[in-house]
Kinemage of the C-alpha trace (Angstrom):
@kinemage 1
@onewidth
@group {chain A} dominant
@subgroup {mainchain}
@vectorlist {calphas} color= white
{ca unk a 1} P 7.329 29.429 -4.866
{ca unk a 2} L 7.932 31.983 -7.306
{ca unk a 3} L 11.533 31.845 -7.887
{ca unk a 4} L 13.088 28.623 -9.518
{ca unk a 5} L 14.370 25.799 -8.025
{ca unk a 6} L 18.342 26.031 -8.348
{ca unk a 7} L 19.759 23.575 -5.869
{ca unk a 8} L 18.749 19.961 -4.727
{ca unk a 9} L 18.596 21.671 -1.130
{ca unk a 10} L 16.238 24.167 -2.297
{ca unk a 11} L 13.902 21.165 -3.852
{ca unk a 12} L 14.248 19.427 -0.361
{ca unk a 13} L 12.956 22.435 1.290
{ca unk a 14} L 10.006 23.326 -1.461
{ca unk a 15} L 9.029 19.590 -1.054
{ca unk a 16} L 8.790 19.568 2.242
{ca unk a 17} L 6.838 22.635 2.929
{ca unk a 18} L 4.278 21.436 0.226
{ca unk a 19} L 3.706 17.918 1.456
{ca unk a 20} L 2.050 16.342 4.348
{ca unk a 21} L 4.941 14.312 6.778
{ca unk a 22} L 2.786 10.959 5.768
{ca unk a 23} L 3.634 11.395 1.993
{ca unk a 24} L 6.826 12.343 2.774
{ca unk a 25} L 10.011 9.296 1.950
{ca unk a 26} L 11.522 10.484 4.833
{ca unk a 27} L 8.142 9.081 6.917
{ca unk a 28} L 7.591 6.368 3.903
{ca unk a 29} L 10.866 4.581 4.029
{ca unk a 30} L 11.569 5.209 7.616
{ca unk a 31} L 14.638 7.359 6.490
{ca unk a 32} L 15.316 9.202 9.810
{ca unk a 33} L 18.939 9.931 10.293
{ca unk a 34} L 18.869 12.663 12.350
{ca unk a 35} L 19.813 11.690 16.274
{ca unk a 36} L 18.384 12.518 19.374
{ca unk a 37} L 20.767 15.584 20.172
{ca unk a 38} L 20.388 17.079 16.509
{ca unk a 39} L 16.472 17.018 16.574
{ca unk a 40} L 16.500 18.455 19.599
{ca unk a 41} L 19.180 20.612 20.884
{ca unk a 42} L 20.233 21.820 17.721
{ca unk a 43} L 17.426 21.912 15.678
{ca unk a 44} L 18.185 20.301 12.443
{ca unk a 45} L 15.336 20.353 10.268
{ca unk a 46} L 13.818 16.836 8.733
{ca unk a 47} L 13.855 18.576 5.178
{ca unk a 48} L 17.859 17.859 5.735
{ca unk a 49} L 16.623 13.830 5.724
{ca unk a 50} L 14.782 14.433 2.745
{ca unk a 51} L 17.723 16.323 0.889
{ca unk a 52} L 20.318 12.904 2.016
{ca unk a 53} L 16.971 10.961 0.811
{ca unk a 54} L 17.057 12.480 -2.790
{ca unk a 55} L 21.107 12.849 -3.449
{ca unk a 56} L 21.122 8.793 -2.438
{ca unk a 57} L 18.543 8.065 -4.412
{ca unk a 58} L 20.057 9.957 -7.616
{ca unk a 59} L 23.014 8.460 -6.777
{ca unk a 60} L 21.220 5.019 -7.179
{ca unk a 61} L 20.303 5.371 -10.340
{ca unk a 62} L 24.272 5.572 -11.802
């Protein structure tokens, strides 16, 4: 919280640790793209939704 913000990543992660899931888009928009075997045997985080959430979204705006 004290350093800046320098990547989209990095915003994904500050985001996510600073908002409940239920106001999250990930939970909002039903974006979960994560499957079975990466939530669970490998571990990937749902801050990695929210990162493929926000570079979509930017990309919507072109």
């Amino acid at each position: 919280m004290e350093r800046p913000i320098r990547t989209l990543k990095e915003l994904a992660i500050q985001f996510c640790c600073l908002t409940e899931c239920d106001n999250c888009p990930v939970e909002i928009y039903g974006y979960e793209k994560r499957t079975r075997n990466e939530k669970e045997n490998l571990h990937i985080p749902c801050c990695c939704n929210l990162y493929k959430w926000i570079v979509e979204q930017a990309n919507a705006v072109k």
